[in-house]
N, C-alpha and C positions, 0 to 999 in steps of 0.2 A: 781357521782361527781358534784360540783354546777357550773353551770353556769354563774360567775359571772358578774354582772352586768357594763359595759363598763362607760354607762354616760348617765345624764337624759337631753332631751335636750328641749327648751321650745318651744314655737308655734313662728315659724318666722313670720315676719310682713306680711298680708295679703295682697295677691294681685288679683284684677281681668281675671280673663279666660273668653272674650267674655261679655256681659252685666250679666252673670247668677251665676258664679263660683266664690264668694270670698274664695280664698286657700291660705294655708299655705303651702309651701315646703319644707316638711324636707329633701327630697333628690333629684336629686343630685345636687341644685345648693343654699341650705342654712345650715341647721345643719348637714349635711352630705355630704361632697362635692367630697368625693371617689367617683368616679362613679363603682369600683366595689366592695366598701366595701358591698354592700344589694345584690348583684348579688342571683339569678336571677334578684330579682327584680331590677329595673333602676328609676323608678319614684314613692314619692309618695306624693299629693297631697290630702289635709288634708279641705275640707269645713266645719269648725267650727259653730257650729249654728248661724245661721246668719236670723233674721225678711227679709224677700221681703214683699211691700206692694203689694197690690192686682195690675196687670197689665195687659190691652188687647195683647199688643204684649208678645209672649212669648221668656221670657231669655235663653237668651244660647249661643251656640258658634255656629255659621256659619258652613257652608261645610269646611271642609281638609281633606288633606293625611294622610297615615300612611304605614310605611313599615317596616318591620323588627320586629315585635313584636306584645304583646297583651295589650289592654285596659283591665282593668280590675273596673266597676264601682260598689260600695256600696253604696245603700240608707241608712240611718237610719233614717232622716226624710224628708218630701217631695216626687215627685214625677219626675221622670226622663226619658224624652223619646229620643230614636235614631233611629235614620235611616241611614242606609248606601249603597253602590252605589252595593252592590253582594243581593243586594235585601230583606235584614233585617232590621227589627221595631219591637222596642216593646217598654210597659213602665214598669219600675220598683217603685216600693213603700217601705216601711221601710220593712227591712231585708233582701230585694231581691236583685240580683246582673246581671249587664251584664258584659256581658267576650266574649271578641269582638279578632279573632286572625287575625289582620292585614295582617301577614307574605307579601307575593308578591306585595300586594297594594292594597289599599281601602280609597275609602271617605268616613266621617261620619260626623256626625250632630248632636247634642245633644244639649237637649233642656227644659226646666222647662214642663212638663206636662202640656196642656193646661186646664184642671179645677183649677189646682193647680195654674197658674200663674193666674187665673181671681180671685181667692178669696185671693190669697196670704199667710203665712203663714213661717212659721219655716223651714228652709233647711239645713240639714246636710248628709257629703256622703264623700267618698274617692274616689279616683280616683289614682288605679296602671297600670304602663307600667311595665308590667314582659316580659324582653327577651329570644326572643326565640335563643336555639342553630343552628348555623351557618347552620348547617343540614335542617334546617325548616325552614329560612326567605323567602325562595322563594316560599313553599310549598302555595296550595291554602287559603285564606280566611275563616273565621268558624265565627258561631255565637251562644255563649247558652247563653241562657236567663233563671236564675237559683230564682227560686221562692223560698222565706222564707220555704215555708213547704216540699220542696225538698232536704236543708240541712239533713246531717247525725246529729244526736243528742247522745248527752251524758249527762244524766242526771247525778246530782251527790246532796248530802246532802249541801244545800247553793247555791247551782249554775246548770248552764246551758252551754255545750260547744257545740258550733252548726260549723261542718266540712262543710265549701266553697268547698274546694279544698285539696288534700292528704286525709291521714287518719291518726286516733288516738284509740287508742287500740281497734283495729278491726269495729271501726266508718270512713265509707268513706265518703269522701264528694262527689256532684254531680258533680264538672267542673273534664273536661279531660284536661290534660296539657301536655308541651312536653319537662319538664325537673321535678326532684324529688321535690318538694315543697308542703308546709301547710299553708292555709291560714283558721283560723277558728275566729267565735266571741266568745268571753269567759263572761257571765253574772257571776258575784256573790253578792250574798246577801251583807247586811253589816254584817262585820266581819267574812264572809264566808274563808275559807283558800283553796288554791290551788293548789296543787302538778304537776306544768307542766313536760314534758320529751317529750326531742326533741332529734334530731341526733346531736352530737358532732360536727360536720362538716360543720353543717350547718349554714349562714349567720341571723340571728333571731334579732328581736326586736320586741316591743307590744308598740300601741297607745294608750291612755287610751281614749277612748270616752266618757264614761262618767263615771262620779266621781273620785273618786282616790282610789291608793292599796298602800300599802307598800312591795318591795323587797326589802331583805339584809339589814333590819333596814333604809332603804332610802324610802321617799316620792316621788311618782307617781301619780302630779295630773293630773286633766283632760287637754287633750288636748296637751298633754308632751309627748316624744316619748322617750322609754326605750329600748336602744342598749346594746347586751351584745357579752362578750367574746365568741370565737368557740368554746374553751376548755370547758368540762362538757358536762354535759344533761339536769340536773336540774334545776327546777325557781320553788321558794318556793313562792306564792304570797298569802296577807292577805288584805282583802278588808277593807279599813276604813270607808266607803260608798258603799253604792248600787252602783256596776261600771258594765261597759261593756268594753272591751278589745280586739283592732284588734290585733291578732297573726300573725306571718308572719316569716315563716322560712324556706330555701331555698337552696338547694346544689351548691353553686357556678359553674358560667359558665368555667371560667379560661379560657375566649378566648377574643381576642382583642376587646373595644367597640369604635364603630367610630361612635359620633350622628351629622347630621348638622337638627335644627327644627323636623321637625316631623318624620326622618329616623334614625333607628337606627340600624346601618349595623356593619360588621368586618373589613372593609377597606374604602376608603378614596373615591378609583373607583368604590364601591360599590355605595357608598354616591353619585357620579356623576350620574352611572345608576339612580340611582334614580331619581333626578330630572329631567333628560334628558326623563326616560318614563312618568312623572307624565305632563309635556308639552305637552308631545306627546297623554296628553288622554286614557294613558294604565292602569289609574287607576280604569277608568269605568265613570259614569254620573250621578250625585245627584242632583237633584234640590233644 
């Protein structure tokens, strides 16, 4: 049964995260403002290719918290490095991902890759906050650091689907998660066709990163975020251009979300703990 297609929504007006991040927010506070219409997913923030001139200081965002969930970062172009206070670093390059699980509390930092930020260059990447269920926020901190050539792969006649996270017909991806979800890149040719099947149930939409596809006789172009109905399994996609495609589909939490800034808890006194240990220094220490 198809999948049908909800509504194509366009790139929201850009805004800065820190000197380094210009993003788009499709969800939850511009073209998606349910915050649990994407459930798992809670955030996702969209760096459209964007020139940086060459810089000695390197871009980025400052030290902060995080509690209740997981960052989850995509390069596709440029270089991305973090650090955070349970004693993880690393940098990411195009196709590679960090997937950072906040849960209990942690500081992090992220930052333009320092060769990157002195010659400057072309930056694009995603940036998801996937919630964890109630069960897990308290649980310890994690860290993978998930290299392009450690994706699950599926080749196919036109295209290339490279499994992040879940799996697809017996292709797993590398991240371990702590709720049922798929997050893969989907390449196709131009005029490549693509038979997706996802679970009925599940929360799903595709970013187009680059170029555009046509679903259900509608245009998908770049940089446009395609929400579809629960009902079905099916998305028949035909590439008009050479595209690349963030998938992302999700088995709803169905439990309360209470965010204040960078906590993302089930209740309000949760939200309170939180800022009362992140005072307190119980987040840990990041320079």
């Amino acid at each position: 049964m198809l999948k049908k297609l909800e509504r194509i929504i366009p790139p929201p007006p850009p805004h800065m995260v820190g000197d380094g991040f210009r993003v788009h927010n499709f969800f939850p506070s511009s073209g998606i403002q349910n915050k649990q219409r994407m459930s798992p997913f809670f955030m996702l923030d969209y760096a459209s290719p964007y020139n940086f001139p060459p810089s000695e200081k390197q871009r980025g965002v400052d030290v902060h918290p995080h509690r209740g969930f997981e960052t989850v970062t995509i390069a596709y172009q440029g270089k991305v490095a973090h650090h955070d206070s349970a004693g993880n670093h690393g940098v990411i390059g195009e196709g590679d991902v960090q997937w950072m699980t906040a849960a209990s509390g942690v500081l992090h930092k992220e930052y333009h890759e320092k060769d990157f930020s002195k010659k400057g260059g072309t930056f694009q990447m995603v940036q998801l906050w996937v919630n964890l269920p109630a069960q897990y926020k308290m649980s310890a901190p994690q860290y993978q650091e998930i290299k392009k050539e450690m994706m699950g792969r599926l080749t196919f006649e036109g295209g290339l689907l490279e499994v992040i996270a879940g799996n697809y017909k017996d292709v797993k991806g590398p991240a371990s998660t702590f709720s049922p979800l798929h997050v893969f890149n989907l390449h196709l040719e131009s005029q490549a066709e693509f038979i997706l099947e996802l679970p009925e149930n599940f929360n799903t939409g595709l970013l187009a990163i680059k170029g555009s596809v046509t679903i259900q006789d509608q245009s998908v172009p770049s940089d446009h975020f395609a929400l579809f109905q629960n009902a079905g399994s099916t998305i028949s996609i035909k590439a008009s251009t050479s595209a690349t495609l963030l998938v992302l589909s999700g088995q709803p939490l169905d439990e309360p979300i209470v965010t204040y800034g960078p906590f993302l808890m089930n209740s309000w006194e949760e939200i309170e703990q939180a800022v009362e240990d992140f005072n307190n220094g119980k987040f840990g220490v990041l320079d």
